[in-house]
C-alpha positions in Angstrom: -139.0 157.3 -42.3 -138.1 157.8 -38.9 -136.9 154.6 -37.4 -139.1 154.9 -34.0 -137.9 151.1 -32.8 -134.4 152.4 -31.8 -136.2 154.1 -28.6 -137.5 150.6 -27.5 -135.2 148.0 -26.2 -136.4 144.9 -26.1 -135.5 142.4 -23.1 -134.8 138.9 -23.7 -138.0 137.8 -22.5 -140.4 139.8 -25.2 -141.8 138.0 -28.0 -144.3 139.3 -30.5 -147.9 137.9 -31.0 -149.8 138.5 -34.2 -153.2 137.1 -34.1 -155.3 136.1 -36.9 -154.2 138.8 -39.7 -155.6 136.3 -42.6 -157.1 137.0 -45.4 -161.0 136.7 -44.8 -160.4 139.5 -42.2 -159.1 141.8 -45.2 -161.2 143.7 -47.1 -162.8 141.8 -49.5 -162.6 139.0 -47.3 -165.2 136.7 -46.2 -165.9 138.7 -42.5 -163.7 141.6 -43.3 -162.6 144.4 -40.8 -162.6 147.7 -41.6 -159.3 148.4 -42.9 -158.0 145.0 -41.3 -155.2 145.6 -43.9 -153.9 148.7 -42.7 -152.0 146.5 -40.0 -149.7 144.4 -42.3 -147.3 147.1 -43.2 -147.0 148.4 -39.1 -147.1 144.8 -38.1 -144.2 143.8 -40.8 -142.1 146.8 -38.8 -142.6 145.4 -35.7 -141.8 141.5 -37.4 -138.5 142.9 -38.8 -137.8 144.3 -35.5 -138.4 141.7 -33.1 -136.2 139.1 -35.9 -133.2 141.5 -36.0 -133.3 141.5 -32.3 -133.6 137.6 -32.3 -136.6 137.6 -30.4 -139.5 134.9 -31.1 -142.3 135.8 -33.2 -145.4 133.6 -32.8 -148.6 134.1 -35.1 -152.4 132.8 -34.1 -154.7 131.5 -36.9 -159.0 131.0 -37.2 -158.6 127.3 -38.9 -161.7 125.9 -38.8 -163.6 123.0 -40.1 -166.3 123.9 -42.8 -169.0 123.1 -40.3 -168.0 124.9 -37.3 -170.6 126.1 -34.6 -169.2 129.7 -34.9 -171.2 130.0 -38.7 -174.2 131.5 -39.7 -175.6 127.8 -40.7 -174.8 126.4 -37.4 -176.4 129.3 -35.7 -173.6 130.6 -34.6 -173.1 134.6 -34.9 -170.4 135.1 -38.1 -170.2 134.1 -42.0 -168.1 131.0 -42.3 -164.6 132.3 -42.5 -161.2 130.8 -41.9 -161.8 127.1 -43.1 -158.6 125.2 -42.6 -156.6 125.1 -45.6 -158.5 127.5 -47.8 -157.4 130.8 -49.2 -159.0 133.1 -46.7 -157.6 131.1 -44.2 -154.0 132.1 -45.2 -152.0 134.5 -43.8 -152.3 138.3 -45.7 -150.1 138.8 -47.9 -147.4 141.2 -47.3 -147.3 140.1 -43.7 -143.4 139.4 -43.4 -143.9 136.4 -40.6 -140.9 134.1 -41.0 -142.4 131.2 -41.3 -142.1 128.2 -39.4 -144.2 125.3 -37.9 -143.4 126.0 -34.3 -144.6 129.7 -34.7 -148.1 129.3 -36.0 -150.9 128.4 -33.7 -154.2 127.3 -35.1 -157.0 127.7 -33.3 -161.1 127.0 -33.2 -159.9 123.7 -34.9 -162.9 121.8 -33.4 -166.5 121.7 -34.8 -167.9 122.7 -31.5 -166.0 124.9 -29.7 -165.2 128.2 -30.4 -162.1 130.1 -29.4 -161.2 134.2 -29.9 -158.4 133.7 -27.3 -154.8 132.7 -29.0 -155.0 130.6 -25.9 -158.1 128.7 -25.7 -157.6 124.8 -26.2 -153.9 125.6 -28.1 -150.7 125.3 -26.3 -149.7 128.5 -26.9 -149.0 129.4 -23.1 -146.1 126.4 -23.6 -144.3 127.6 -26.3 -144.0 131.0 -24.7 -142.7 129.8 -21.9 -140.2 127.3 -23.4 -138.9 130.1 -25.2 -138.7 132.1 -22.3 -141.3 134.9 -22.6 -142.5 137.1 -20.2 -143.9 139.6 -22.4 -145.9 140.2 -25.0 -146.7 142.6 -27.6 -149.4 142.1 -29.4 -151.1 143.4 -32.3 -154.2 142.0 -34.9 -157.6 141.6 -36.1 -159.8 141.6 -34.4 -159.5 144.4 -31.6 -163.0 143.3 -30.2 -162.6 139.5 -30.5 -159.7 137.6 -30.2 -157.0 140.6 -29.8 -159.2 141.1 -26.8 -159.7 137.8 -25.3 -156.1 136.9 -25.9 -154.8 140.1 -24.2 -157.0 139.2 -21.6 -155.5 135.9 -21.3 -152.2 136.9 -21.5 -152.1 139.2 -19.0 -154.5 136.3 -16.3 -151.8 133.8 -17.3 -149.0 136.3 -15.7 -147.7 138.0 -19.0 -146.8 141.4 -19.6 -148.4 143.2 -22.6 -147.9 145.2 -24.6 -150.7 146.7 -27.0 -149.6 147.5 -30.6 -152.6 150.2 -30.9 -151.8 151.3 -34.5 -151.7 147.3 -35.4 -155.4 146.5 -34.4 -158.7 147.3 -36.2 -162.0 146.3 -34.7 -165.5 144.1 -36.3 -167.6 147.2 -34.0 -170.8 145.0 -34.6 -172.1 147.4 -32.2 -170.4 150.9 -32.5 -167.6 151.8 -30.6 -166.9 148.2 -29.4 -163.1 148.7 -30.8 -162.6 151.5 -28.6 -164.1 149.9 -25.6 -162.5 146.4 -26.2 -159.2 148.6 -26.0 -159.9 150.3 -22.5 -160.8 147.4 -21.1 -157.1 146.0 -22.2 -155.4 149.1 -21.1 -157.6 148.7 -17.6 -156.8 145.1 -17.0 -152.8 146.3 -17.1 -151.8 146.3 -20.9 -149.6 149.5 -21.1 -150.3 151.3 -25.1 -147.9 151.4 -27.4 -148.1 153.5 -30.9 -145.7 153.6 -33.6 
């Protein structure tokens, strides 16, 4: 297989983002995307990369309680998925993250407030920019949900992005919300990147 990575160089302020690629977002999983696993392989690429060139590689994680106001029983709009510490909360398997402590970020940890942005109510802005990162590339489940509202808030806080298109798949609760989610990244100054 053609090694496509050698045409990008990365700069000593890039870091790569994975967000929430865990197993209830897999097939089979309790709020699956459609082929949400077809981005572990791509994504491990991009993880291998990014560690051979020493670069950070951070990861963003549901972890919610059992009763949090994003469920069905709470009224909220999804299945429960993502409790803390329960097996579709983990990582998917395959995903080669090198993991560590300081490059996981939990978030929707709180029974009543929600959070699709890698951002919202973590300190995730800090411990990109202790480590010196101006931009990201990013790549996950969901396109529509928190790939977009953490693009989003990437790019407001002053990042450059970079959107791993091949390493996303979208919930499209309404059809062809995947595909709009994506132009609105690409509008609000995420520059496309596949393969």
């Amino acid at each position: 297989m053609k090694d496509t990575f050698n045409e990008i160089a990365l700069q000593p302020d890039d870091a790569l983002l994975v967000v929430d690629v865990q197993r209830d977002f897999l097939p089979g999983g309790a709020l699956a995307v459609l082929d949400g696993d077809a981005v572990v392989a791509p994504l491990s690429v991009w993880i291998r990369r990014f560690v051979a060139a020493g670069r950070p590689v951070f990861a963003t994680r549901d972890w919610h309680p059992a009763d949090h106001c994003s469920f069905a029983p709470q009224g909220g709009p999804w299945p429960p998925h993502c409790i803390a510490a329960s097996p579709g909360a983990e990582l998917a398997p395959g995903l080669e993250l090198p993991v560590a402590a300081a490059s996981i970020v939990s978030k929707a940890t709180q029974r009543a407030a929600d959070a699709y942005s890698g951002f919202e109510g973590t300190d995730l802005d800090a411990r990109l920019r202790a480590s010196g990162v101006r931009r990201l590339f990013v790549g996950g489940l969901a396109t529509d949900y928190c790939v977009l509202n953490t693009v989003q808030d990437a790019l407001r806080l002053g990042y450059r992005v970079v959107l791993l298109v091949d390493c996303i798949r979208a919930v499209d609760v309404q059809a062809g919300d995947g595909a709009r989610a994506t132009v609105a990244m690409l509008a609000a100054g995420a520059v496309a990147r596949r393969g």
